[in-house]
VEXMI-115936 format. One record per residue (C-alpha): residue number from 1; z negated, x negated, y. Coordinates in pm, whole numbers, plus 50000, padded with zeros to 5 digits. Layout:
% VEXMI-115936
NODE rokol     Z     X     Y
NODE   NUM     Z     X     Y
...
//
This chain:
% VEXMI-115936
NODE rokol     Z     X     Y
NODE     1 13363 19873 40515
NODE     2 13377 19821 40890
NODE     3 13499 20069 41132
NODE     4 13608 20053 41488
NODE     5 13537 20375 41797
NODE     6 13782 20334 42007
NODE     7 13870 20575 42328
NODE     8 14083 20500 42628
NODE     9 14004 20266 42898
NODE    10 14149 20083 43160
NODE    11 14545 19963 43190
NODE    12 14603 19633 42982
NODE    13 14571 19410 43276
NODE    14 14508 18953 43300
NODE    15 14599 18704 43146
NODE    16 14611 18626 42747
NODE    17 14750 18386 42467
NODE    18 14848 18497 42139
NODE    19 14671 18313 41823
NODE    20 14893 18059 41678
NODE    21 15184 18201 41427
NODE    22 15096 18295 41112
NODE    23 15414 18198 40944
NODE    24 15433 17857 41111
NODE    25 15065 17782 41041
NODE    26 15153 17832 40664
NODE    27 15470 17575 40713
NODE    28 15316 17322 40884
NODE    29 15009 17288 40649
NODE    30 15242 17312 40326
NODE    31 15467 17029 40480
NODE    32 15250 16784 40583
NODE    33 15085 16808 40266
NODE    34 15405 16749 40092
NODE    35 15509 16471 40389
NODE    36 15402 16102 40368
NODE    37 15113 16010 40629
NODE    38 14948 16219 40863
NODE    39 15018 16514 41007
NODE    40 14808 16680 41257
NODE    41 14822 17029 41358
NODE    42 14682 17226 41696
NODE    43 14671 17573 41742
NODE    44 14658 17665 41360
NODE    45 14583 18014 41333
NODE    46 14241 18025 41127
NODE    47 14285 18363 40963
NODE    48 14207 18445 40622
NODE    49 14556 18410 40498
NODE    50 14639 18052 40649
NODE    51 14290 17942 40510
NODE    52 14384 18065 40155
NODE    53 14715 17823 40209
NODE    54 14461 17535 40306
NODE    55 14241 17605 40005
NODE    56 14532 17610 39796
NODE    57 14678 17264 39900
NODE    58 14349 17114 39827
NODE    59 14261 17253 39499
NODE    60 14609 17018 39457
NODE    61 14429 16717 39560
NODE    62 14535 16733 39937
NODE    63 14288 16629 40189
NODE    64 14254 16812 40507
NODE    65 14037 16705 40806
NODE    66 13914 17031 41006
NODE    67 13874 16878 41374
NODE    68 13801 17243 41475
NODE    69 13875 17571 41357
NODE    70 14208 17531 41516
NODE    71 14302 17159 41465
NODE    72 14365 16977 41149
NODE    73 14514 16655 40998
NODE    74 14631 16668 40694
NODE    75 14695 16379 40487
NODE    76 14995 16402 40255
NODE    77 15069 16311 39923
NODE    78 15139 16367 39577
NODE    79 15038 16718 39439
NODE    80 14796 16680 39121
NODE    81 14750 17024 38876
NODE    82 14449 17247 38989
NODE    83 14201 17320 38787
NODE    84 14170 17632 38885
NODE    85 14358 17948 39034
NODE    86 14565 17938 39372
NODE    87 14453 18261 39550
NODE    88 14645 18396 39864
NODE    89 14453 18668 39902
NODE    90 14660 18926 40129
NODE    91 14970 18661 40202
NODE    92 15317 18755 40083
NODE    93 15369 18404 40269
NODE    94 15130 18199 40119
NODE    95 15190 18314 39760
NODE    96 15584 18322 39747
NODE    97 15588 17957 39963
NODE    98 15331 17816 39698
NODE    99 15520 17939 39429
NODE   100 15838 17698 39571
NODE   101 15612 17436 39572
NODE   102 15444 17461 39260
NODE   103 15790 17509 39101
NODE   104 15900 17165 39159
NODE   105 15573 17016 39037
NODE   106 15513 16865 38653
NODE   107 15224 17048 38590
NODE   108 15104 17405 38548
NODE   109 14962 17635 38827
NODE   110 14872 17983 38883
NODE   111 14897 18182 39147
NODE   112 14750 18512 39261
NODE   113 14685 18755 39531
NODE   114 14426 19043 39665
NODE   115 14511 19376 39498
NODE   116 14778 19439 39733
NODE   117 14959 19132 39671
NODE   118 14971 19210 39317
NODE   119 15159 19517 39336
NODE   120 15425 19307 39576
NODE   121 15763 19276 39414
NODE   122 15806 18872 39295
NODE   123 16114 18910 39139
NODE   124 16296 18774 39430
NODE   125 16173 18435 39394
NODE   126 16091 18429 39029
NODE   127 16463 18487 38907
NODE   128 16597 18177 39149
NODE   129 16305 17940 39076
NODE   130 16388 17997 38735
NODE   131 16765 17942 38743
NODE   132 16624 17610 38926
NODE   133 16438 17532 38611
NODE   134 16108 17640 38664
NODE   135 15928 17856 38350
NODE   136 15751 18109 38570
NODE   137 15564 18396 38387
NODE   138 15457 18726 38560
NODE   139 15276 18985 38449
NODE   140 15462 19309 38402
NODE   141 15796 19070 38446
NODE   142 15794 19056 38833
NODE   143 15425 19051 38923
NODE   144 15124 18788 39049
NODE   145 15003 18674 38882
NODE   146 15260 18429 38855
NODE   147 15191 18132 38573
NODE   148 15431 17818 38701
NODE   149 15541 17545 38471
NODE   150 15754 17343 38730
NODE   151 15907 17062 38749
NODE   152 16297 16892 38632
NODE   153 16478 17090 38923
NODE   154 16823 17157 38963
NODE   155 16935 17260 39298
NODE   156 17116 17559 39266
NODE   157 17350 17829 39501
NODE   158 17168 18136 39529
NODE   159 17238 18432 39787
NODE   160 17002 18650 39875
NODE   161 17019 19039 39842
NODE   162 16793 19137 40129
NODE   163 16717 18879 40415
NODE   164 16395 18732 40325
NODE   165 16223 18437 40489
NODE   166 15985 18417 40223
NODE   167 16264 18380 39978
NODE   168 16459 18111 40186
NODE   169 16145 17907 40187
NODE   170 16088 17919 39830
NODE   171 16398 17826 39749
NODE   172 16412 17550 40021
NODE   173 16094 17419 39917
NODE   174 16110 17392 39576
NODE   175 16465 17241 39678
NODE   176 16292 16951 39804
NODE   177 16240 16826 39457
NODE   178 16562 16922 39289
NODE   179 16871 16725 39194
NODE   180 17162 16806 39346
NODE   181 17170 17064 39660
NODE   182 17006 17344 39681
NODE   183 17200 17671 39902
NODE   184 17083 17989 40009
NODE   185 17305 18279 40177
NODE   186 17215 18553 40337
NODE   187 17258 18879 40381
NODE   188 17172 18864 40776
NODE   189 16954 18607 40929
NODE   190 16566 18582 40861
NODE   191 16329 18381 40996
NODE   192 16403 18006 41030
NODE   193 16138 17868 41079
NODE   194 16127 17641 40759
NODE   195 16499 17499 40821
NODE   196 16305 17447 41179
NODE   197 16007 17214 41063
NODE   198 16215 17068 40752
NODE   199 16434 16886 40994
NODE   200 16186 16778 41210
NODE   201 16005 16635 40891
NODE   202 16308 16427 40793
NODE   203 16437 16667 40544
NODE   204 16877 16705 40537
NODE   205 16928 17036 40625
NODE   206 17248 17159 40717
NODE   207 17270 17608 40900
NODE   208 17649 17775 40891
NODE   209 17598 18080 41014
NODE   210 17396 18287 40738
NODE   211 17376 17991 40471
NODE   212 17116 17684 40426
NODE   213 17244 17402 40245
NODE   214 16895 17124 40162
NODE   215 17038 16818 40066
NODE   216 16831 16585 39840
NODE   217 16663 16210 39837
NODE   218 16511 16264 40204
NODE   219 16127 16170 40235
NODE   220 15918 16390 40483
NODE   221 15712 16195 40761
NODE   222 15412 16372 40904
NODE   223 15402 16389 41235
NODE   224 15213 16590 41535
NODE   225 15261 16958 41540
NODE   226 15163 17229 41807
NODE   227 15209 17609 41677
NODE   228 15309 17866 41930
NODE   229 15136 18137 42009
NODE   230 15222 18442 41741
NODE   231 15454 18712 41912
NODE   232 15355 18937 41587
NODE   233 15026 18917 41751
NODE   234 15151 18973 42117
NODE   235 15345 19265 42023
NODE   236 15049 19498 41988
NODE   237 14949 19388 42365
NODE   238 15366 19427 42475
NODE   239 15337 19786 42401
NODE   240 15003 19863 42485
NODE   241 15153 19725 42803
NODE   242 15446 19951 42839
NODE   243 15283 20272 42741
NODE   244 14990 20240 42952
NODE   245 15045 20339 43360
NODE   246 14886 20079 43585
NODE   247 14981 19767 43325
NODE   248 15056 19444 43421
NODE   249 15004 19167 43157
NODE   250 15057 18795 43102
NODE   251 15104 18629 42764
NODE   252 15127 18271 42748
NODE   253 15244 18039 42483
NODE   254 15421 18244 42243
NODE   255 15668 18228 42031
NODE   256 16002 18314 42129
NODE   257 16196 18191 41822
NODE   258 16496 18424 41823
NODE   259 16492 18525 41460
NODE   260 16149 18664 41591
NODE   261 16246 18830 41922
NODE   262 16388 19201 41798
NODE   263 16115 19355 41914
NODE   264 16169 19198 42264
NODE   265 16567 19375 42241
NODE   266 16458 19673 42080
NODE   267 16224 19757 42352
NODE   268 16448 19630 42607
NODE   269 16723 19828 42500
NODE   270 16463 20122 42585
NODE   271 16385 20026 42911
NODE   272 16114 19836 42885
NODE   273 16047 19570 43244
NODE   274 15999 19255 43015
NODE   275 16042 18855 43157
NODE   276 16027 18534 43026
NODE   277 15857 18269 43263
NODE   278 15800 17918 43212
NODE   279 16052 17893 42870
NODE   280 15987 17552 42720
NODE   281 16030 17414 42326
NODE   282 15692 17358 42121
NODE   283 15742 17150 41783
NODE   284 16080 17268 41772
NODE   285 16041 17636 41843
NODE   286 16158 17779 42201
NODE   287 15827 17961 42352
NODE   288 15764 18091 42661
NODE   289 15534 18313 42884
NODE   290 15608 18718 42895
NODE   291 15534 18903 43207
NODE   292 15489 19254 43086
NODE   293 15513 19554 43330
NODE   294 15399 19967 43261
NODE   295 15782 20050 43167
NODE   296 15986 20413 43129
NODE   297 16118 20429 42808
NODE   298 16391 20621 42601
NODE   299 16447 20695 42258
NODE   300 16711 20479 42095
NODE   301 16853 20386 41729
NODE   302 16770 20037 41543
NODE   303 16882 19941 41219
NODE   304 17123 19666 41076
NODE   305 17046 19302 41166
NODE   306 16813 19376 41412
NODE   307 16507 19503 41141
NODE   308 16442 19156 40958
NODE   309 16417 18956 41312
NODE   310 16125 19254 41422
NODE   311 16057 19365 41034
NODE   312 15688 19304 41122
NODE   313 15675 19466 41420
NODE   314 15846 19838 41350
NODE   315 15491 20001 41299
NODE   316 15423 19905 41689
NODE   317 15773 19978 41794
NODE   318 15694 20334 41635
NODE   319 15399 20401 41880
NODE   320 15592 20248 42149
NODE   321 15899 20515 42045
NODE   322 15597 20804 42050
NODE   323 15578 20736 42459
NODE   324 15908 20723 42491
NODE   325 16171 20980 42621
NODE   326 16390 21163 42319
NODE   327 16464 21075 41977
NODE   328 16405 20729 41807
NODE   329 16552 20649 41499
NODE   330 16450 20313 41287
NODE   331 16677 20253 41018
NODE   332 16781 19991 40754
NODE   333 16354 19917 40700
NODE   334 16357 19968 40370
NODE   335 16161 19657 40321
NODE   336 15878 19786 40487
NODE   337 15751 19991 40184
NODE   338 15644 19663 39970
NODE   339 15471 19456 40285
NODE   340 15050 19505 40300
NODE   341 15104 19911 40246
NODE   342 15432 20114 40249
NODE   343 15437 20102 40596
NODE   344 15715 20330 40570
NODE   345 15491 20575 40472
NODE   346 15132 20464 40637
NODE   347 15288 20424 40992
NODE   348 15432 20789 40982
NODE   349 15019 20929 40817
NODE   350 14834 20724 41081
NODE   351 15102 20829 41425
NODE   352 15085 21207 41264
NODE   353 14708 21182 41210
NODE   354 14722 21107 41616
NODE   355 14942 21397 41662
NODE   356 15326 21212 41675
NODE   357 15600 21397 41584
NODE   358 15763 21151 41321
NODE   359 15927 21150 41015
NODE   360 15992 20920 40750
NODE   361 16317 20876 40602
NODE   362 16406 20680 40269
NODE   363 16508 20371 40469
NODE   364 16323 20412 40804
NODE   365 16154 20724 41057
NODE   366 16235 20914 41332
NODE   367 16060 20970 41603
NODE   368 16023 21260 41872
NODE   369 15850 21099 42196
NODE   370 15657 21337 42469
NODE   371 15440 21499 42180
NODE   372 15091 21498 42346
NODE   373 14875 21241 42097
NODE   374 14511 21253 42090
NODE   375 14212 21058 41889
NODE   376 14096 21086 41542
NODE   377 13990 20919 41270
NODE   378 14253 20759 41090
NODE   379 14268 20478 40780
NODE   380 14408 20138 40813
NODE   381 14513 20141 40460
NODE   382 14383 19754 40388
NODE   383 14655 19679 40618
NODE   384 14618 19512 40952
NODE   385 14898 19614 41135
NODE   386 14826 19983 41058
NODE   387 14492 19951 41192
NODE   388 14617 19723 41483
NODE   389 14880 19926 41578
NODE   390 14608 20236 41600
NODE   391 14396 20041 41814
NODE   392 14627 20029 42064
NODE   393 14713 20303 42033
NODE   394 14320 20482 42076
NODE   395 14307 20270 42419
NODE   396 14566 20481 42523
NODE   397 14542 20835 42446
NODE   398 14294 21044 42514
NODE   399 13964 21128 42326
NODE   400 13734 20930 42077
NODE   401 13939 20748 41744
NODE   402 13798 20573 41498
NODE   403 14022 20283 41305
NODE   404 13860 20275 40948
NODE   405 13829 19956 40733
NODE   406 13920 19707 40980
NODE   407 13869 19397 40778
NODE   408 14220 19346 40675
NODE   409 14253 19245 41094
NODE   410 14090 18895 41004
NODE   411 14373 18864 40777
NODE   412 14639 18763 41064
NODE   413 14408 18835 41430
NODE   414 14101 18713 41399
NODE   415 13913 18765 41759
NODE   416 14200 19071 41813
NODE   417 13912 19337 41918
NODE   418 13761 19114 42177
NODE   419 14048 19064 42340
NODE   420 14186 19386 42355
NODE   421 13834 19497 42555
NODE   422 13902 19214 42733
NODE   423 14250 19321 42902
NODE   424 14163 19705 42903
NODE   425 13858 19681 43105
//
């Protein structure tokens, strides 16, 4: 088990750019293997989660050419049965979008996860898939792993209880080899990334509002792909940003997909000096550069639609709220007790452990800023934005803290240490 010692340094200060977006990574791989031709992908993010995707896809007979550890081609194609196990190790994403896939295939597959990913609710996509048509076995009922007899689709009009990207794609992907169309509704709006890259593929897709509608008999063409920079990633750099007096940072090429900018409002709404340079669209996502400035902030209240388009980002936005003037109050997160940890509960040990004043709630936390924090030793819980989120944090408090079992970071950020000692000294 690998540690980090972290203490504070300088103010996060030069120039950076983001890894490449987890959740697009996972999309664009997927596609072009299910896409005729070539498709070739730069700036893949080569974390442990995306790589599980890639292994996946070719233990389905999918060949993939790695140019570098950040460019590949993948040549699409017909899906044969593995003869062995899919495992996404710690992806929600990998797991759930595989699981659309292998739905709509005429063979068996099985899919699994890391420990954590096995206690993850699957319900959500295993009910749909199998009004679709797919025989899907879990174990306890709603579990990974998940045993997928796919194939003989129907589409199918499903809405959503909770807005869920992961769902969506499921649902759109196994969609893709239905009869008939295939709808999802929404509670609020998720991610779109999939109805994104689906349309730029070829694929019919048709957005009103909080509803996808995937019509059938369109073929997918590979094509060239760039992935934006990951603002999950960047986020952790924003706020170290803010919080720290003398900051001034640049991030290039990220992200800026608005069903991923709620962190950018929520943090805006509390003050924070925030611009977008250079805005430009990338594959068929907006991205941009951020110009992030040492900012004043005060306490505020987030819940509602604004939570799914920042749902990854709360545990940062809860150190950022720790700095901040007054009361914050997250609400509506519920979802964040079934993602890597209960983050519900493991943001609210690890900010305490650094002496926050925060409480959790049943559906969010509330936090007190101006409480003086200082280092300790805190766990990351096998989860990388927990032990992310108290790296920044040690580079800007006072005293020695040391981030146990750090692994989980290679998960989503690999190379996230060096460049954090990069900006801060």
């Amino acid at each position: 088990m690998s540690n980090w010692t972290l203490q504070r340094e300088g103010p996060f200060r030069g120039e950076i750019s983001p890894p490449g977006d987890k959740s697009i990574s996972h999309r664009a791989a997927i596609l072009g293997a299910l896409a005729d031709g070539e498709t070739h992908i730069t700036n893949f993010l080569p974390s442990e989660d995306c790589l599980n995707t890639v292994r996946a896809l070719k233990l389905m007979g999918i060949r993939i050419d790695a140019h570098s550890a950040t460019e590949l081609t993948v040549h699409g194609g017909d899906l044969s049965e593995p003869e062995t196990i899919l495992d996404s190790g710690n992806s929600g994403t990998g797991l759930r979008l595989l699981a659309g896939v292998c739905a709509g295939q005429p063979f068996l597959s099985i899919l699994t996860g890391d420990e954590s990913i096995r206690r993850r609710p699957m319900k959500r996509i295993c009910d749909p898939l199998r009004k679709m048509g797919a025989t899907i076995l879990a174990r306890k009922g709603d579990l990974a792993p998940l045993a997928i007899r796919g194939g003989g689709l129907q589409g199918i009009e499903f809405e959503s209880p909770v807005a869920s990207a992961q769902v969506k794609s499921a649902l759109l992907l196994a969609g893709l080899f239905a009869e008939g169309e295939t709808v999802v509704k929404e509670p609020s709006l998720s991610r779109d990334h999939s109805e994104r890259m689906l349309r730029s593929f070829g694929a019919q897709i048709i957005c009103e509002d909080l509803t996808v509608t995937l019509k059938p008999g369109s073929r997918l063409k590979g094509q060239p792909l760039h992935v934006p920079g990951d603002i999950s990633s960047a986020a952790f750099f924003i706020v170290g940003a803010l919080v720290c007096p003398g900051s001034e940072l640049h991030i290039t090429n990220v992200g800026l997909n608005p069903t991923r900018t709620g962190l950018l409002d929520a943090l805006r709404a509390m003050g924070a000096e925030i611009a977008v340079l250079e805005e430009s669209e990338v594959s068929g996502e907006p991205a941009g550069t951020l110009v992030v400035r040492h900012s004043t902030l005060k306490g505020s209240e987030f819940g509602g639609s604004l939570i799914p388009r920042m749902v990854d980002e709360v545990p940062v936005l809860a150190l950022a709220a720790c700095f901040a003037e007054g009361e914050t109050v997250i609400r509506d997160a519920q979802e964040l007790a079934v993602k890597e940890s209960d983050r519900l509960a493991t943001v609210t040990s690890t900010l305490s452990a650094l002496g926050a004043d925060i409480r959790r709630t049943p559906d969010g936390m509330i936090i007190r800023g101006g409480a003086t924090l200082r280092g300790a030793a805190v766990q990351s819980f096998g989860d990388h934005r927990i032990a992310m989120m108290a790296a920044i944090a040690a580079r800007c408090i006072p005293g020695e803290t040391e981030v146990q079992d750090v692994g989980c970071v290679n998960t989503s950020f690999p190379g996230f240490l060096e460049m954090l000692e990069r900006v801060t000294r």
